[in-house]
C-alpha positions in Angstrom: -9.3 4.8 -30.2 -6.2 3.6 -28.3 -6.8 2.5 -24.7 -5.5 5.4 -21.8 -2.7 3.5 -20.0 -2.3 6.8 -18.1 1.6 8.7 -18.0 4.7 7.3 -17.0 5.4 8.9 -13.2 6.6 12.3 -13.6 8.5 14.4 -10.7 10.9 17.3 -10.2 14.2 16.5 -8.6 14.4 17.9 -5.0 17.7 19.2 -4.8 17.6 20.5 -8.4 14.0 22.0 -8.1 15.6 25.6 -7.6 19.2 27.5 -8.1 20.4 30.3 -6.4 23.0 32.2 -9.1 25.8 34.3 -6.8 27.6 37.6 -8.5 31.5 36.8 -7.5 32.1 34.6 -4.7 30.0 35.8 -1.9 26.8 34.2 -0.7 25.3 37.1 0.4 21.7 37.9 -0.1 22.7 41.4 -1.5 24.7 39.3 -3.9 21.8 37.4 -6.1 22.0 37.4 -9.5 18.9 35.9 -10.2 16.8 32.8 -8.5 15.2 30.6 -10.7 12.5 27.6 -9.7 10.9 24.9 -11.7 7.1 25.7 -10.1 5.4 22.8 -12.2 5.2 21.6 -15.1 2.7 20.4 -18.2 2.8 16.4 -19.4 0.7 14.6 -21.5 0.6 10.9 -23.1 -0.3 10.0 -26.6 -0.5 6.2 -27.8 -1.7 4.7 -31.0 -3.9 1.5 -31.6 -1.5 -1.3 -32.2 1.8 0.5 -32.0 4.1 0.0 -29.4 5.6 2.7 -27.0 4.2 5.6 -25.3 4.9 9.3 -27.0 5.4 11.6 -23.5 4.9 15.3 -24.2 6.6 17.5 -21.2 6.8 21.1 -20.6 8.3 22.9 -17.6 7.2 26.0 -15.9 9.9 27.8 -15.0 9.9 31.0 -12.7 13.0 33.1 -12.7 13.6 36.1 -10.2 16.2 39.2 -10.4 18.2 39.4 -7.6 19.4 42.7 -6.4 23.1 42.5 -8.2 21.5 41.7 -11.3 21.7 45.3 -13.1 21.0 44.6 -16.5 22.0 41.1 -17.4 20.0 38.2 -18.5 19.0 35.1 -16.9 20.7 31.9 -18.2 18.9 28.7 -17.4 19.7 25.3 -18.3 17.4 22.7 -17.2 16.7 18.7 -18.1 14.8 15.9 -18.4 15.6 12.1 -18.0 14.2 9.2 -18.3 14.9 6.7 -15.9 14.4 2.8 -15.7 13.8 0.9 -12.4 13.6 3.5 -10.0 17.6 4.9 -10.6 19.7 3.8 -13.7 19.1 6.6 -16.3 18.6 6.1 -19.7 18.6 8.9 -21.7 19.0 13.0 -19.7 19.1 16.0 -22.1 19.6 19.4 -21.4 17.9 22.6 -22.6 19.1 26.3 -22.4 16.7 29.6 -22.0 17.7 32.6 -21.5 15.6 34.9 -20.0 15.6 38.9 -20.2 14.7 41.2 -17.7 13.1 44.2 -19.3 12.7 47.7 -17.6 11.7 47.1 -14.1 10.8 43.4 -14.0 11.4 41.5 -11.6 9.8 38.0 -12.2 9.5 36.2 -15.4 7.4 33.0 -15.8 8.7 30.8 -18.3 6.4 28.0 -19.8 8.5 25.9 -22.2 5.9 24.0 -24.5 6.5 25.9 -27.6 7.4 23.0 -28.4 7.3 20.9 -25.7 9.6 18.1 -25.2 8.7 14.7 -26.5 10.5 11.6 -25.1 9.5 7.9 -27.0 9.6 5.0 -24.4 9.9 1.5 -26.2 7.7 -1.4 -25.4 4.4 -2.0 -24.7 2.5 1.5 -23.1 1.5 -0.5 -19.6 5.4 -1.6 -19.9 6.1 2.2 -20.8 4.3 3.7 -17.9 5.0 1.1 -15.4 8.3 1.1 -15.9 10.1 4.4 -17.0 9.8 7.2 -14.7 10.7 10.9 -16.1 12.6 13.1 -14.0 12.9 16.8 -14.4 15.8 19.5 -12.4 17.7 22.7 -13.5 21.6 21.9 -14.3 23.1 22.7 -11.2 27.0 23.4 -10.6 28.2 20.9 -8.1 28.6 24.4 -5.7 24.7 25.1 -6.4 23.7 21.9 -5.5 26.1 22.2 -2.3 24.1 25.5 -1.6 20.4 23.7 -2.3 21.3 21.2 0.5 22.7 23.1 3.0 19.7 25.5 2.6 17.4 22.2 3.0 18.9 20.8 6.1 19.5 24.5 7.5 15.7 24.4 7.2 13.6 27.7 6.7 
């Protein structure tokens, strides 16, 4: 049996924990599309005996919301996941796109993307691995969205 080095730290990004999608131009509450939140997610390590690196398994759970201007039309999310090195120069960030449907009168959909989940390899040793490499999850904001998620913060609630 490989030793458990334990996972590389694992967070959500802040600002790009939740999105607020607007129908036209308006940022009126009447005007949601939909809201979507990353609420947690799933991770999990795997090593093997005498082979380098650390194989990170990561799933998101993603809660999307219709908004009351969304009629009939479906929820796109794009989200991603990096890897990071030394506390801020990224390595490697991909991004994945769900869409979600809203059928008859739902309102909420949860969303739990590990089927499959994501796998990212770090190099090096796995105490290197999880000391060093931090994985950092967010949905793929607009630069206006983002605008929105920190003026909403620093309004405060």
């Amino acid at each position: 049996d490989a030793p458990d080095y334990g996972c590389p730290r694992i967070t959500v990004m802040q600002d790009a924990s939740s999105l607020t999608r607007f129908v036209g131009a308006s940022r009126d509450l009447l005007d949601v599309d939909y809201q979507v939140q990353i609420a947690d997610f799933l991770a999990g390590c795997q090593y093997e005996a005498g082979v380098d690196g650390v194989a990170v398994a990561v799933a998101p759970v993603i809660v999307v919301a219709r908004g009351p201007a969304n009629r009939d039309r479906p929820a796109a999310v794009e989200y991603f996941v990096s890897v990071v090195r030394g506390g801020n120069a990224i390595l490697n960030k991909q991004v994945f796109a769900t869409t979600v449907a809203f059928e008859g009168n739902r309102g909420r959909v949860v969303l739990r993307e590990d089927d499959a989940p994501i796998v990212i390899d770090l190099p090096g040793s796995p105490a290197t691995a999880v000391r060093d490499y931090d994985i950092i999850l967010g949905l793929q904001l607009t630069e206006g969205e983002l605008d929105y998620n920190m003026r909403r913060r620093s309004d405060g609630p």
